[in-house]
N, C-alpha and C positions, 0 to 999 in steps of 0.2 A: 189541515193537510197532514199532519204528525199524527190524529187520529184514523185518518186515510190508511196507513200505509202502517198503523199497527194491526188492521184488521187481514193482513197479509200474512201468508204464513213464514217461519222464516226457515234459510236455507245452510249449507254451508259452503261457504264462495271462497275458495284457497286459503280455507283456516281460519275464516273470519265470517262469524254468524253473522247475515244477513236478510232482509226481506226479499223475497221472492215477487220483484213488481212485474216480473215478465206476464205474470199469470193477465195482468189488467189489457194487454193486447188481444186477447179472446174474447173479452167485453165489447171492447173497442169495434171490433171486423165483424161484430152481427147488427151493429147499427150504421156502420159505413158502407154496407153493399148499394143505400137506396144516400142516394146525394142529399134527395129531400129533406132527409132526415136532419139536416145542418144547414145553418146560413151562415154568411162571413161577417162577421163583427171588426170594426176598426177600434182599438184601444184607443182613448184620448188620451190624451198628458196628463199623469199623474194619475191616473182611473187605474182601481186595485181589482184583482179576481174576485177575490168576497164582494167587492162592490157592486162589482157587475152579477153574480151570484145574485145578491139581493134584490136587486133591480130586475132578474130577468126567470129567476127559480124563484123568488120570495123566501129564499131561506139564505143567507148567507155562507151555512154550510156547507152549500154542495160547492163549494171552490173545489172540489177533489173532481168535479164532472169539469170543469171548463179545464183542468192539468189534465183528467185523466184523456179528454179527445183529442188535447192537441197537445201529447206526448210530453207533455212537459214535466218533467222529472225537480228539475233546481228552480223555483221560479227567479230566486236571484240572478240567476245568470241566463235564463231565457225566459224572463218578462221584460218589456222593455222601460227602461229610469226613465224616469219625471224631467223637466228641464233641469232642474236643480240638480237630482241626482246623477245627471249625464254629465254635466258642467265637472260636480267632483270626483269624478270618474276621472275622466278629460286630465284635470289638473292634479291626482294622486299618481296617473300614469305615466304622462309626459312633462311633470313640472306647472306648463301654463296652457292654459287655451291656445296664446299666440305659439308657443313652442308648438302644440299637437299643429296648429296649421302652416307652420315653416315645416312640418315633417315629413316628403316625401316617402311614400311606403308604395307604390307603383304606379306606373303608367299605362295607362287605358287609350288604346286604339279609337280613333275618333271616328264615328260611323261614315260610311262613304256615302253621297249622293250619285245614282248612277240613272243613268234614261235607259231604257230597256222597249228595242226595237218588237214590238207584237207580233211582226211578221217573220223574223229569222231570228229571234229570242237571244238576240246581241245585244251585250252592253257596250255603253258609252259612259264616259265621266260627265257627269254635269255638267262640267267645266268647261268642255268641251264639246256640249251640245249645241247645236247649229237647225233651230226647224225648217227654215228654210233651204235647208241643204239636199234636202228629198223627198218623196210622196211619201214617206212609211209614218207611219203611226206608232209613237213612241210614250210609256207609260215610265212617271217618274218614281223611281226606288229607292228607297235606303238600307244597305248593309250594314250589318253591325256584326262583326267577328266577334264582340266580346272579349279580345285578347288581352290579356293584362301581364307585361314583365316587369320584373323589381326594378328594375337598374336597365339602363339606356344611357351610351355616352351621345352627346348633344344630341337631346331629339328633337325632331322636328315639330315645331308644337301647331304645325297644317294638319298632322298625322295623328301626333299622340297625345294626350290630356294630362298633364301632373295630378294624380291625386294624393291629397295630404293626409295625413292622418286623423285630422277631425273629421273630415268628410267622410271618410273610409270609416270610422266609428261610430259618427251619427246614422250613415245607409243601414247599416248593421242592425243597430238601434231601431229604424223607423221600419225596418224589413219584420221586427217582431210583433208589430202594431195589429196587423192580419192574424185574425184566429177562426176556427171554428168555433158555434154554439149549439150543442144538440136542442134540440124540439125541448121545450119543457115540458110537453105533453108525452115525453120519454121518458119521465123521472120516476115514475114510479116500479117501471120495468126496468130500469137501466140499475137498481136499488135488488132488485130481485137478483138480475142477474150476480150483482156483485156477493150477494149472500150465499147463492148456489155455489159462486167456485171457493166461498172463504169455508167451507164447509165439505167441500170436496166431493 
């Protein structure tokens, strides 16, 4: 990685010389116009960038292609920890696992079930649906607002969901799992391009 990101030229960012990683998004946008060009990959627990690198370029170096398509800058902080290293994560930040799941950190709106009339595109509460109440033809739906507020005095837990803050860190976590992997039959263009713009 640190090899990566020497081959960049550097800049000067409010006083303080730095590398110019912007330049790596012009790389990036000539192999993202064609989707084909990448499949989605799920990280498993504990599975490293180099590892996958090696598994799927044969070279473990090219870990700077699997950061460089899927933006990833800090892999510390947007690759997703191991069980292990989630767990002391977990317990460096909030004391204890059980402390991080006594810790409410918002409440999440719980999706509605609603029956939705085909013929005059009226909802109904599920709960309140009755088929035998009329000829219409009705299709069951579910809404999900996705609303989340901090703080709620006594909410109703018909409505809203307590989320803790393990859970809230683990989703986080498991949301990093999804990645892009360009073509490996791109490596050797995607290698070209990178030299064209380190050379201006």
């Amino acid at each position: 990685m640190s090899q990566y990101f020497a081959a960049f030229p550097s800049i000067n960012y409010s006083g303080t010389n730095a590398k110019n990683i912007t330049l790596r998004t012009n790389i990036v946008k000539s192999f993202s116009q064609n989707a084909s060009n990448f499949y989605t990959y799920l990280i498993k627990d504990g599975e490293t960038a180099d590892a996958i690198a090696y598994d799927y370029y044969n070279d473990a170096n090219y870990i700077w292609v699997i950061y460089m398509v899927n933006n990833i800058i800090d892999p510390y902080y947007e690759w997703p920890l191991s069980t292990v290293e989630f767990e002391k994560f977990i317990i460096d930040k909030y004391g204890s696992l059980a402390s991080a799941k006594q810790t409410t950190v918002y409440y999440k709106k719980i999706p509605t079930n609603y029956y939705l009339n085909d013929t005059t595109n009226e909802f109904i509460l599920a709960s309140l649906y009755n088929p035998t109440t009329d000829g219409y033809s009705w299709t069951k739906v579910t809404i999900d607002d996705e609303i989340k507020i901090s703080a709620i005095t006594n909410p109703d837990p018909a409505i809203w969901q307590e989320i803790d803050a393990y859970t809230d860190e683990s989703e986080q976590n498991e949301n990093k799992r999804s990645i892009r992997l360009l073509d490996n039959s791109f490596i050797t263009s995607i290698n070209k391009q990178l030299r064209d713009v380190m050379n201006g």
